[in-house]
LUMVEX-73740 format. One line per field, with one value per residue (C-alpha): residue in one letter; x, y, z. Coordinates in pm, 1 decimal, decimal comma. Last residue first. Layout:
N
seba = c(a  ...)
xx = c(X  ...)
yy = c(Y  ...)
zz = c(Z  ...)
END
This chain:
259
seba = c(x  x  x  x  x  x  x  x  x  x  x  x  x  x  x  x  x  x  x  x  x  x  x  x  x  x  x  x  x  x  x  x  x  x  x  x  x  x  x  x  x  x  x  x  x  x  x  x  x  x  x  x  x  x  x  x  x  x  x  x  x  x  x  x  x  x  x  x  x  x  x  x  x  x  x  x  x  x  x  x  x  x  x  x  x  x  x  x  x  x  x  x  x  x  x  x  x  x  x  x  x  x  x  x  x  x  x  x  x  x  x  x  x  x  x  x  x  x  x  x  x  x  x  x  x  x  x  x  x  x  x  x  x  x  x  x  x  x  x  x  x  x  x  x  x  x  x  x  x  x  x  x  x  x  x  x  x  x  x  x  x  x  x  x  x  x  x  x  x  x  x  x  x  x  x  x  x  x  x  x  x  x  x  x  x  x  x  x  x  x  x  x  x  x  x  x  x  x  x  x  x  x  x  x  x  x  x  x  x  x  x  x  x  x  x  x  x  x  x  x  x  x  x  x  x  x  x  x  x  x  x  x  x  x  x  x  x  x  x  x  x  x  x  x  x  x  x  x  x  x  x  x  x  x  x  x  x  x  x)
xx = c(-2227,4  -1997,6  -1717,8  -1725,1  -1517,5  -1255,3  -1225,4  -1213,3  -883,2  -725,0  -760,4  -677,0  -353,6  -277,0  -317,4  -119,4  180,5  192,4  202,2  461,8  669,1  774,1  977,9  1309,3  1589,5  1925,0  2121,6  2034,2  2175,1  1913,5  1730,3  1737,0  1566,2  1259,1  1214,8  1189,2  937,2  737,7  726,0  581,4  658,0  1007,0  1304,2  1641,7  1985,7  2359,1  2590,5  2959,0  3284,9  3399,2  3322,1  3013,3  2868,3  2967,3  2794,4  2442,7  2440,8  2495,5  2247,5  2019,4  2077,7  2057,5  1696,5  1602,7  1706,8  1565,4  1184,2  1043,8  983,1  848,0  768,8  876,7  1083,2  1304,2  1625,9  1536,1  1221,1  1295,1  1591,0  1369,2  1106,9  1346,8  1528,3  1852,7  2047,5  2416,3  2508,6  2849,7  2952,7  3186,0  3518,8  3422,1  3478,0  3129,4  3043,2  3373,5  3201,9  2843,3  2944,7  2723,8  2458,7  2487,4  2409,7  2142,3  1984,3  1870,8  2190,2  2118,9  2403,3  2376,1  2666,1  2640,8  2789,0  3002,5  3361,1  3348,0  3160,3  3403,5  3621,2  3345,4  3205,2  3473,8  3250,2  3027,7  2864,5  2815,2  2461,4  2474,9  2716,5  2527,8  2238,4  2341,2  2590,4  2913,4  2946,1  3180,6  3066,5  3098,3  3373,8  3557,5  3831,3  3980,5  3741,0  3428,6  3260,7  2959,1  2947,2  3225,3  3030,0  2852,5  3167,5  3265,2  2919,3  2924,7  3247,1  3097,4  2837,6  2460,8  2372,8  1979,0  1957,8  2174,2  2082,7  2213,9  2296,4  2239,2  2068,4  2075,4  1982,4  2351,2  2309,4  2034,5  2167,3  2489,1  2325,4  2136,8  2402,9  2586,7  2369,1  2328,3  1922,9  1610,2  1781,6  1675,6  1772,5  1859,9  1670,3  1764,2  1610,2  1677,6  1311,7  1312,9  1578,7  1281,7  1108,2  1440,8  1497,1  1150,3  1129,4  1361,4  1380,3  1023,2  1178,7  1382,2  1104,2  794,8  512,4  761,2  885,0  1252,9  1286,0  1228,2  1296,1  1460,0  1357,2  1590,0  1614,5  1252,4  1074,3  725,1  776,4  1013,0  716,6  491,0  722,4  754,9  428,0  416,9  693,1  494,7  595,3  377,6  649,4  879,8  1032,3  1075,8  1345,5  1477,7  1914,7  2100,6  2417,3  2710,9  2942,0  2977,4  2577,9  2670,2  2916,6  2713,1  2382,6  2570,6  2761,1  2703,7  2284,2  2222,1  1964,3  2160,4  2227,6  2618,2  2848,2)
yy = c(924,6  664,1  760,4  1061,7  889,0  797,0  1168,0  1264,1  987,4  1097,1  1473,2  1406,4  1239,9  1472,3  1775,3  1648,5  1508,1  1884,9  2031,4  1820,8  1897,2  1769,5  1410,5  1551,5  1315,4  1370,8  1050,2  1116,8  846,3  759,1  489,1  763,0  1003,2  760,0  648,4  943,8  1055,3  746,1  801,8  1184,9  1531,5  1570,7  1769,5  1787,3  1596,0  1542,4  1382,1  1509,5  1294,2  1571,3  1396,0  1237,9  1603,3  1775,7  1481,2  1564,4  1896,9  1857,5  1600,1  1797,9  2094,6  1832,5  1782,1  2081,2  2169,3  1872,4  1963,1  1700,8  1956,1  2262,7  2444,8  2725,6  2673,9  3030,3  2851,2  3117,4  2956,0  2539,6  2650,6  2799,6  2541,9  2261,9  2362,5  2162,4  2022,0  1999,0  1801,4  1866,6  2191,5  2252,4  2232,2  2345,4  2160,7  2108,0  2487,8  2507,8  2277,0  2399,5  2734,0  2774,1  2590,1  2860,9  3171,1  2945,7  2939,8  2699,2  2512,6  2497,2  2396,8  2188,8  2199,8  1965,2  1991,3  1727,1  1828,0  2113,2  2110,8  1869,0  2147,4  2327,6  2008,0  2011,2  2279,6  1984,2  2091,1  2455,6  2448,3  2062,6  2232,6  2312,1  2338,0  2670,6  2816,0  2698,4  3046,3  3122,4  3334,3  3145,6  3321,1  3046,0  2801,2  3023,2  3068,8  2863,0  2722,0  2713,6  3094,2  3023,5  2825,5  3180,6  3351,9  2964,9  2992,3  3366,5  3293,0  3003,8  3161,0  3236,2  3126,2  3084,1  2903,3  2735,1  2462,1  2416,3  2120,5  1896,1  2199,3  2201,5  2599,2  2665,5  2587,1  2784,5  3082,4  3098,2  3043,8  3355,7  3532,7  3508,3  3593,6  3331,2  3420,9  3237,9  2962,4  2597,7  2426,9  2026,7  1827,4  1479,2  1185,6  935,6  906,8  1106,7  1305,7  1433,5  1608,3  1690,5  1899,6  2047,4  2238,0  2444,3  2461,8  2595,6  2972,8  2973,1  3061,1  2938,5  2923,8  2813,2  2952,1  3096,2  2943,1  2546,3  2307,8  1985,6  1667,6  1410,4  1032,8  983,8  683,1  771,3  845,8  1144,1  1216,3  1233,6  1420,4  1720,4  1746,4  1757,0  2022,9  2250,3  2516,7  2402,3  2421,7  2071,5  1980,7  1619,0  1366,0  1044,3  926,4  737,7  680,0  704,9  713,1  1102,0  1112,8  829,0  1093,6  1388,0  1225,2  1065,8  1450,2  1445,7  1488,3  1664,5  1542,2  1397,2  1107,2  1069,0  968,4)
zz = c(-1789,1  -1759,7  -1970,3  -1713,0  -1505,6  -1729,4  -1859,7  -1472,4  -1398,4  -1690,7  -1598,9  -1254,5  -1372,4  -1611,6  -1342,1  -1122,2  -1320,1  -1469,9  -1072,6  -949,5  -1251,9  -1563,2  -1628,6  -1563,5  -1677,0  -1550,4  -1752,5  -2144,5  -2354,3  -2636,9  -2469,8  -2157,7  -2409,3  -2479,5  -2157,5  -2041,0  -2331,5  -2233,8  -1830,9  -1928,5  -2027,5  -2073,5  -1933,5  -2011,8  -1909,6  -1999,7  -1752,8  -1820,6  -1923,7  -2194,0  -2481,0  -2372,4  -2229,8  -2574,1  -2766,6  -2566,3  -2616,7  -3055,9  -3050,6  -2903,5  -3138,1  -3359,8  -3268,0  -3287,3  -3618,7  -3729,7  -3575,7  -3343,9  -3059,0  -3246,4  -2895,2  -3070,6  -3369,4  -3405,2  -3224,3  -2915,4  -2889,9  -2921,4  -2674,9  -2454,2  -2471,2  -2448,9  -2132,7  -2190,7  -1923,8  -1935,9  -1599,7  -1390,3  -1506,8  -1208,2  -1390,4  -1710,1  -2065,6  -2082,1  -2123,0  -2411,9  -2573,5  -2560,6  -2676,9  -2956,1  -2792,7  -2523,5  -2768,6  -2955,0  -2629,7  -2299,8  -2250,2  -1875,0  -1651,5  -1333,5  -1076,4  -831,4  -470,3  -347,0  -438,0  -331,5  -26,1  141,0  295,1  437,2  554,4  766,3  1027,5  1130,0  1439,2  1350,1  1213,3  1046,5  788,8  476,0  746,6  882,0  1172,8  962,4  735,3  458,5  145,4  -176,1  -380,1  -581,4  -572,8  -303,0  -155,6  -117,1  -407,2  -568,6  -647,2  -868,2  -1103,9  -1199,3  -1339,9  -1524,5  -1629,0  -1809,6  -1948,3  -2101,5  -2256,6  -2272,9  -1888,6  -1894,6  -1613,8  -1366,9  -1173,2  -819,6  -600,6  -319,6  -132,1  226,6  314,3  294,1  -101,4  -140,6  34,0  -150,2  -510,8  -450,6  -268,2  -544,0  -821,5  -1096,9  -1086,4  -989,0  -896,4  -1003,2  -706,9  -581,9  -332,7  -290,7  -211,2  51,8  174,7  449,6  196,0  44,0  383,7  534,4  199,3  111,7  487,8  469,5  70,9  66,7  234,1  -87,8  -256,3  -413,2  -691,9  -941,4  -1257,2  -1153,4  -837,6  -881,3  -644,8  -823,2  -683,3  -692,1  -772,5  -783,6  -571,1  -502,1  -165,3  -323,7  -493,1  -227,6  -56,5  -250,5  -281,1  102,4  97,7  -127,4  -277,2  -648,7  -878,0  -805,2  -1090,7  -1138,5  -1109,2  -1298,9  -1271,1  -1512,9  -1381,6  -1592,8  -1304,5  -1240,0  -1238,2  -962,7  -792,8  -784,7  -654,4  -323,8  -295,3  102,8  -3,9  319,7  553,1  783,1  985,4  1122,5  870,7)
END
């Protein structure tokens, strides 16, 4: 394969595997952030559009910039539209999250946007990255099987059809947002509650059953390690801008022991 940028479905098939795979969020826009922690060692970097500071116009120059360092750069869309999945995905993306999807009718719908016809209604185009701007026009028929579909069981509505969400063609990784789910379940931010922690449970057994990776988001190197004991394989541990901050607010609370 000649060099490139793109991700050629690498992260797809070892999630496939059993892999267990550790990213972060990246919030800030920034490429160079980006970079540092792909330098750092990550498995992916996911760019996020619905909270971060960015748009797609960071992907252009987030994706050479991570996969420097052999990392990929998957997207949190802002929205399941088409053309917003379409653009993010010709723009190099290894893969797109999906949030806030409430059943699975609503994921199969947006799943389609990964694909080209006539598995699904991406819009065709070589002259981008997706397909090294014209000079690799197969990838078209690759993209389908390399591209990874991340689903976000982020409400009681989508816990309730967590089953039928795994079943999916497409739904590669179930990833819970554990704020939104903590929310909608009525225990905000109410992390070690039972009720969420089955609901948990409950995500995580519908991935093993139907072969799927399984994945949410945690603050720190011990919750990680915590979840991945437990069988979670897409682990997020927060965001370029959370690892920041606590690490300049250790490193100022040590400094002031001094004074």
């Amino acid at each position: 394969m000649t060099s490139s940028p793109l991700d050629h479905g690498r992260l797809r098939r070892r999630l496939a595997a059993g892999d267990t795979t550790v990213g972060t969020f990246i919030g800030t826009a920034s490429a160079v952030a980006g970079e540092v922690c792909a330098a750092a060692g990550l498995d992916w970097l996911l760019l996020d559009l619905e909270h971060g500071a960015g748009g797609e116009e960071q992907l252009r120059a987030l994706v050479p910039a991570a996969a420097a360092y052999g990392v990929p750069t998957i997207v949190r869309v802002e929205s399941a539209a088409r053309i917003r999945v379409g653009r993010v995905l010709d723009l190099g993306a290894a893969g797109v999250m999906l949030p806030r999807l409430d059943s699975a009718d609503e994921v199969a719908a947006a799943l389609r946007h990964l694909r080209y016809p006539p598995l699904g209604d991406r819009g065709v185009a070589t002259y981008n990255r997706a397909c090294r701007f014209g000079l690799d026009p197969a990838a078209l028929e690759r993209s389908d099987s390399e591209l990874l579909g991340v689903v976000q069981i982020e409400s009681v509505a989508a816990l309730d059809e967590v089953d039928k969400i795994a079943a999916l063609d497409g739904a590669d990784v179930l990833f819970v947002g554990p704020r939104d789910l903590s929310h909608d379940l009525g225990l905000p931010g109410q992390l070690t509650a039972p009720r969420y922690l089955a609901a948990l449970d409950r995500v995580r057994a519908a991935a093993a059953a139907h072969g799927k990776a399984c994945g949410l988001l945690v603050n720190d190197g011990a919750g990680a390690a915590a979840r991945i004991a437990e069988g979670w394989t897409f682990v997020g541990i927060g965001s370029d801008a959370t690892l920041l901050a606590a690490a300049v607010t250790a490193h100022l609370a040590q400094a002031r022991t001094a004074s």
